[in-house]
N, C-alpha and C positions, 0 to 999 in steps of 0.2 A: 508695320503700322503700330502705332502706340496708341491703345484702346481709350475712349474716356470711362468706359465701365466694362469688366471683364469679370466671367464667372473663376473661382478657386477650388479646383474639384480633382481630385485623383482616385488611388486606389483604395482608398477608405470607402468610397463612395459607388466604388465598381464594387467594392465585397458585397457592401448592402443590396444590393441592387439582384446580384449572384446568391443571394442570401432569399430575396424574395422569392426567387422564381425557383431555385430550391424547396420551395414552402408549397410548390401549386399555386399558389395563392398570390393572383396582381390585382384584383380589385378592392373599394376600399374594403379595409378588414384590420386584424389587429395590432397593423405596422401604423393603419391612420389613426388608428385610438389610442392608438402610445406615443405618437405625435403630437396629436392635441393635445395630449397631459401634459407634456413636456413644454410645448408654447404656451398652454394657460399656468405654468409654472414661473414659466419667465415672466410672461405678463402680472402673477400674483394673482390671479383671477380663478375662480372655480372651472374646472374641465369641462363639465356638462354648457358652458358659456361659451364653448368655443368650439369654430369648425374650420376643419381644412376644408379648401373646394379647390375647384380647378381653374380659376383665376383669380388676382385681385377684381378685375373688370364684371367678373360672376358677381362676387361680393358687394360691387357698388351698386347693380341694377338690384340686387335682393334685397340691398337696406333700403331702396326706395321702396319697393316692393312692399317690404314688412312695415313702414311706416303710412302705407296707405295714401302718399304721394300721387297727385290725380290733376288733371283739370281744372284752374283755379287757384291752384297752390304755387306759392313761390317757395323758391332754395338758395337762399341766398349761401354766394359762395366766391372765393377768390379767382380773377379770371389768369392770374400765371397758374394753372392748375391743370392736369392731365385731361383728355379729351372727353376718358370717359365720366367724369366728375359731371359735365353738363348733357352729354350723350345719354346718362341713365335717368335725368331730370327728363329729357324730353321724351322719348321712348316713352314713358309713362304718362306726359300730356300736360306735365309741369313746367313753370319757366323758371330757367337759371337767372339770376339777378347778381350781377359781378359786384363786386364790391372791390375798394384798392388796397394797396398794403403797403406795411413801413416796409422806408427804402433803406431802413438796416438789414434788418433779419427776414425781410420780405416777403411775411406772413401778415394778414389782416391783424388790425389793431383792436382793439373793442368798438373804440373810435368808428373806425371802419367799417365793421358790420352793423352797429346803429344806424350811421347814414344810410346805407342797402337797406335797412327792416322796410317792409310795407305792412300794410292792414293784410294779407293775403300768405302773409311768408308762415311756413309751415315749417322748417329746418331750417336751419346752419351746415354746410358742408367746410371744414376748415382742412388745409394743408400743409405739414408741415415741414417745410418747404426745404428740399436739403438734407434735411434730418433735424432743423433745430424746431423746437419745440413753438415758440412764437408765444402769443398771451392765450393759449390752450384753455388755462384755469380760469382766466379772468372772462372770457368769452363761454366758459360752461357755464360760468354762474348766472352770466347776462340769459342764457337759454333757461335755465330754469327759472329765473325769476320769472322770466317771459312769457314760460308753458312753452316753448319754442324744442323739436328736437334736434338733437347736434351729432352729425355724424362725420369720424376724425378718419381720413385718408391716411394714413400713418403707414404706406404704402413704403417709404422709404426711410420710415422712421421705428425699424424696429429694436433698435437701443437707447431710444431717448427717453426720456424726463422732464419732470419738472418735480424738485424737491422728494423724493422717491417715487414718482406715479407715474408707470409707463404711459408716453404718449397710445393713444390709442383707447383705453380707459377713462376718459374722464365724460364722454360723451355715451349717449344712448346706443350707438353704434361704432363697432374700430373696423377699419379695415386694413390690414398689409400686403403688400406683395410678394412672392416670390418668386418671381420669372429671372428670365436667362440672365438679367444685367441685374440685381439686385445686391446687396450686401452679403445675402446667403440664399440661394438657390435649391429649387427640385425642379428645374428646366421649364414650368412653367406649374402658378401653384399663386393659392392665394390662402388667407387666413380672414374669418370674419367673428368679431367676438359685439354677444349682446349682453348690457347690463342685465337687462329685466328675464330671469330663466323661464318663464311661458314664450317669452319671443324667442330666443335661445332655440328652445322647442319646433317652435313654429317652421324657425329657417333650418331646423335639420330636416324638416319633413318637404317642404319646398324645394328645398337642395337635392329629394330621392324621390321626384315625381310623387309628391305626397304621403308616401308609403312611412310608418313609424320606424321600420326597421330595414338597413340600409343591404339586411342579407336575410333570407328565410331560415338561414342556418341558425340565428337569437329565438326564434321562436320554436325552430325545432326543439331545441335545447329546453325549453318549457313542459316540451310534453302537451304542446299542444294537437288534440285534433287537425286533421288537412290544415297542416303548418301551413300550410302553402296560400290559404285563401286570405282577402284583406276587404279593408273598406279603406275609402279616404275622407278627407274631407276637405283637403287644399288642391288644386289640380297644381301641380309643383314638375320643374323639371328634373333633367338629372345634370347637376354643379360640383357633382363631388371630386375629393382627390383618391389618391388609390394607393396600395400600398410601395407600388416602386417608386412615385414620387415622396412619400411619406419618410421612408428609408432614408432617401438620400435627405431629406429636410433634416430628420435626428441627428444626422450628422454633421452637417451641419450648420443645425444652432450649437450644438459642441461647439464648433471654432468661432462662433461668432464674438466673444467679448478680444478673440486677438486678433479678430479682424477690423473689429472696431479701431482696436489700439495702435494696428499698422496705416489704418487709414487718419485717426488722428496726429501721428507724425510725419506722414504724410502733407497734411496739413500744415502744420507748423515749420517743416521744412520749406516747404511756399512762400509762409509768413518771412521766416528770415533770409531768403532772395529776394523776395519782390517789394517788401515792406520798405518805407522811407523813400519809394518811387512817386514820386506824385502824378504823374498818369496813369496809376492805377488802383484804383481802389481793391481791396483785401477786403473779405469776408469778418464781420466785426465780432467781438471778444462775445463768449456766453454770458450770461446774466447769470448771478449769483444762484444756485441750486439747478440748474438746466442740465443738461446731460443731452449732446448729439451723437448721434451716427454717424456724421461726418460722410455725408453721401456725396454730395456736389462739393466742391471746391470751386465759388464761382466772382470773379473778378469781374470791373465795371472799366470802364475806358469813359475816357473825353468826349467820344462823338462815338455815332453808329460808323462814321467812314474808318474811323484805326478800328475799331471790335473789328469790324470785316476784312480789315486789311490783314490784321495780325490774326485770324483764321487763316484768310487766304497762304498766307506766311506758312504756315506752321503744318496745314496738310502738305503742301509743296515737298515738306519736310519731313512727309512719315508722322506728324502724331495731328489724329481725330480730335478736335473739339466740337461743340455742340452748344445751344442753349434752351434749356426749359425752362418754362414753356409755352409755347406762343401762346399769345392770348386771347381768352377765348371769345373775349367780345368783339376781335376782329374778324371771328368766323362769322361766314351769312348766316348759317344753317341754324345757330342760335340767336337771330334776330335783337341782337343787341349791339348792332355795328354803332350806332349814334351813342355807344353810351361811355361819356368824358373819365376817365382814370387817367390820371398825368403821373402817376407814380411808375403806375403797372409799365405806360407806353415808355419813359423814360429807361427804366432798368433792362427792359427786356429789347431795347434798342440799342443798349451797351455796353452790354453783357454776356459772358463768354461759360464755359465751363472748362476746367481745364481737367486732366487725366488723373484720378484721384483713388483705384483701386487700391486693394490693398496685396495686390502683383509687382506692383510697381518699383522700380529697387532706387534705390537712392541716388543712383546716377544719371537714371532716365526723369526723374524728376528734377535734378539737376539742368539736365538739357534741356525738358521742356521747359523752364524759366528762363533760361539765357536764350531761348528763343522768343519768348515772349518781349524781353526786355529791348534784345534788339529789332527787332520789330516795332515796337512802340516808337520807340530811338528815329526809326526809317520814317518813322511820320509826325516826328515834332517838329 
């Protein structure tokens, strides 16, 4: 079977791993602190801003959490967005308020989340969708003018840009992922970075059941008295990562900028099979300064019967397709089944994802589009 997203992992990433447990030492510790540096490096952000935990899905319920998200408050956010995007809205007793999105780039417009604002709405949750960036900048500024806070799912967007500024930074809170199907993996793992460093603060202590120090062994080292006693003052869980998933992250984010670059040709080798087809719409060009990750590879079809046909096609055939991600306003459970998006229902009715790792060797990309193509062919 030909994966739509596959981990890239060998023995670089078994030494690490052979390397921690060599050390004693699997909890987090100084494999996770040199992890952080290294992704608030990438990001260009100060280290103390940043933590590893052990999901993105930890990360999105604790930036509700740290924004004080309650009761009353709305989150306005795009409904092709992951589950737990509107799961951590509610959990906390807030309502998610979908909003639609251009049916280019398929990211909320400014546009977009203006019509969504209520008198009640308390954040912006933005996604950016694929890996491309969307109007990121244009939508932080709408947030600060507003007093509104924006926090950016950048879950799958840990290469992108806009005009040198990691997505993920432009907003009061980044979150990314990195689980088993990611661009770069530690099997499961997630990244949360806050602008403001007293919140920063807040969510390391939240993240180690309250506690300031994530081992007694920092405060030994002090020379303090009964290192061992504490006080708190947040009742916090424990979210964190540890050092064998940490290991393997340092490694890598090493590969990541050629993984990026195999899955951008990737892409472009899509472009020049499938492009000049007119039953199928191609993921459209970046805008001037953008910068993607190139995570989804994701084509639109004529109707929802060929998308499904030329699924049905193509597993038949050995290679998985997929599409993300259902939306969320047609879940019950977020009680916004009546609410009208003709963007969102359109795309994600057909629209495919095709196999876009950066495993993938040129020949099997090759095939995957001649199967596409005749497929399409079988239903014009």
């Amino acid at each position: 079977m030909i994966n739509v997203t596959q981990p890239s992992i060998g023995a670089e990433e078994i030494a690490a791993i052979t390397a921690v447990f060599d050390s004693k030492w699997l909890g987090s510790g100084p494999r996770t602190e040199e992890f952080e540096g290294l992704f608030a490096r990438h990001l260009g952000v100060p280290a103390e801003n940043v933590l590893f935990l052990n999901s993105a899905t930890s990360a999105l319920f604790l930036a509700v959490e740290l924004l004080g998200i309650g009761p009353g408050d709305d989150v306005v956010m795009p409904s092709n967005g992951f589950v737990a995007n509107a799961s951590a809205v509610v959990a906390a007793g807030g309502r998610p308020v979908f909003c639609d999105i251009d049916e280019h780039h398929l990211n909320p417009s400014v546009e977009d989340v203006l019509a969504a604002l209520t008198p009640r709405t308390r954040a912006v949750m933005v996604l950016h969708y694929g890996g491309y960036p969307g109007d990121v900048d244009k939508i932080a500024a709408l947030c600060a003018e507003r007093g509104i806070a924006l926090i950016e799912d950048a879950a799958v967007s840990i290469a992108s840009s806009v005009r040198g500024q990691m997505c993920g930074t432009f907003g009061d809170l980044g979150i990314w992922s990195l689980d088993s199907r990611k661009v770069i993996t530690t099997g499961d793992g997630g990244v949360l970075y806050a602008r403001d460093p007293a919140v920063a603060q807040r969510a390391r202590r939240l993240s180690y059941h309250g506690l300031d120090d994530r081992s007694s062994f920092t405060t030994a080292t002090k020379s303090q008295h009964v290192w061992w006693s504490f006080q708190i003052e947040d009742i916090g869980r424990r979210l964190v990562g540890n050092d064998i998933t940490a290991a393997i992250g340092t490694v890598q984010l090493g590969k990541l900028a050629g993984f990026v670059e195999r899955r951008r040709a990737i892409g472009q080798r899509y472009d020049k099979a499938l492009g000049g087809f007119s039953g199928i719409r191609l993921p459209p060009p970046l805008p001037e300064g953008h910068r993607s990750t190139h995570y989804f590879y994701c084509v639109r079809f004529d109707s929802q019967a060929i998308r499904d046909g030329v699924s049905e096609d193509l597993l038949a055939n050995g290679i998985y397709t997929s599409y993300r991600y259902y939306p969320l306003h047609r879940v019950r459970r977020y009680g916004a089944t009546d609410t009208v998006l003709p963007v969102t229902d359109a795309v994600s009715d057909t629209s495919l994802l095709l196999p876009a790792h950066q495993s993938l060797l040129d020949d099997e990309v090759d095939l995957i589009a001649q199967q596409v193509l005749a497929a399409v062919e079988a239903r014009l």
